[in-house]
N, C-alpha and C positions, 0 to 999 in steps of 0.2 A: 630628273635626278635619280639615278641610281638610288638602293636603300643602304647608307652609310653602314658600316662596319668597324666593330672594337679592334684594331689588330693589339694592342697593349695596352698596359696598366703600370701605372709606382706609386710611389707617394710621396707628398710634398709634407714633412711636417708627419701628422697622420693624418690627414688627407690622402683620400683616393684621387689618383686621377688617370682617367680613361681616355685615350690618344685614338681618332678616328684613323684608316684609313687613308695614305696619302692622296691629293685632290680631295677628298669632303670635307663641304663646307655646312658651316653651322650658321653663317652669318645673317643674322635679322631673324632668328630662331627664339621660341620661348620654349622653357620645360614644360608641358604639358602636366607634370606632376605623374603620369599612371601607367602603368608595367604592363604587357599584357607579353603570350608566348605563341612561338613559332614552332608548334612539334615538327613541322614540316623539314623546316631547316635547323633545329635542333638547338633552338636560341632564346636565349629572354630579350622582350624590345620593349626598349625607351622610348615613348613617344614626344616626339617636340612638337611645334605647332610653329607651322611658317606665316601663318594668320588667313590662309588660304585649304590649308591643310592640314594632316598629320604625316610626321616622317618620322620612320621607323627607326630607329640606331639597334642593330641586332649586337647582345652579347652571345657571342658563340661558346663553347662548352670549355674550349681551356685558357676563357677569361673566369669565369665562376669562382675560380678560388682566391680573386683581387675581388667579384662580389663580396662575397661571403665577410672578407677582412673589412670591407668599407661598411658593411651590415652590422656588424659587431662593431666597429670602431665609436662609433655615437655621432662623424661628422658627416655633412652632406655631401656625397662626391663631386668630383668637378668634371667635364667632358671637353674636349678641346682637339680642336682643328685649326692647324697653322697658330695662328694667334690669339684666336678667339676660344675663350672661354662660356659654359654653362654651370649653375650651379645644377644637380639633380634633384629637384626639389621631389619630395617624398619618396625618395628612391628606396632606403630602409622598410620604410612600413610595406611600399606597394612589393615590395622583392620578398617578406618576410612572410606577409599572405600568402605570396605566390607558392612557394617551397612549402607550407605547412598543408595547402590548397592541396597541391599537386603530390603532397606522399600517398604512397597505398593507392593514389589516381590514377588508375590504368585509363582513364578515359583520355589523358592526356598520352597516350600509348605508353605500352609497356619500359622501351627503351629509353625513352626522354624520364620517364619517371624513376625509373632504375639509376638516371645519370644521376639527377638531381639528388636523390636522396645519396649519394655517394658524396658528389662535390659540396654538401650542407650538412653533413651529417653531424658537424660540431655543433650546429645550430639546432636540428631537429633532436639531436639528445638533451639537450638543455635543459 
């Protein structure tokens, strides 16, 4: 399986929710609970767990600003392909690390950390 991708975001309520890619599937997926980043590809990934593995769900850079909202909002976001639904369980805390992690972090290269502290900036001035 390919490594699934965010093409969009809304909200249901205040609820985020994070629409996969058309054909990815999530089905018989757990949240893994923990954030880690892709400077590579210029993305924050969601990790799920198919019970065999982990599968990456990459947020690309102009989802960030439906991050950021769902981060600040207080609820847990939801991820969903076709039918199926996930909650993201610790997506807040592990995404909130991430960003305070990665400011001033040029190890994470100069240009992912340039993005980030732009598309968080509501949050990092806090």
């Amino acid at each position: 399986m390919n490594q699934p991708i965010v093409q969009s975001a809304g909200t249901s309520g205040n609820v985020t929710e994070f629409h996969l890619q058309e054909g990815a599937g999530i089905s018989g997926m757990q949240p893994a609970g923990r954030m880690i980043t892709d400077t590579d590809s210029g993305t924050f990934v969601y990790l799920l767990d198919d019970g065999e593995r982990f599968v990456h769900v990459h947020f690309p850079e102009e989802i960030w600003p439906q991050m950021a909202t769902a981060m600040q909002s207080g609820q847990t976001p939801v991820l969903s392909a076709g039918e199926h639904r996930l909650e993201l369980m610790n997506f807040a805390d592990e995404l909130e690390m991430l960003v305070f992690n990665i400011e001033g972090n040029d190890n994470y290269g100069e240009a992912f950390s340039t993005a980030v502290e732009k598309a968080f900036s509501q949050i990092l001035g806090a």
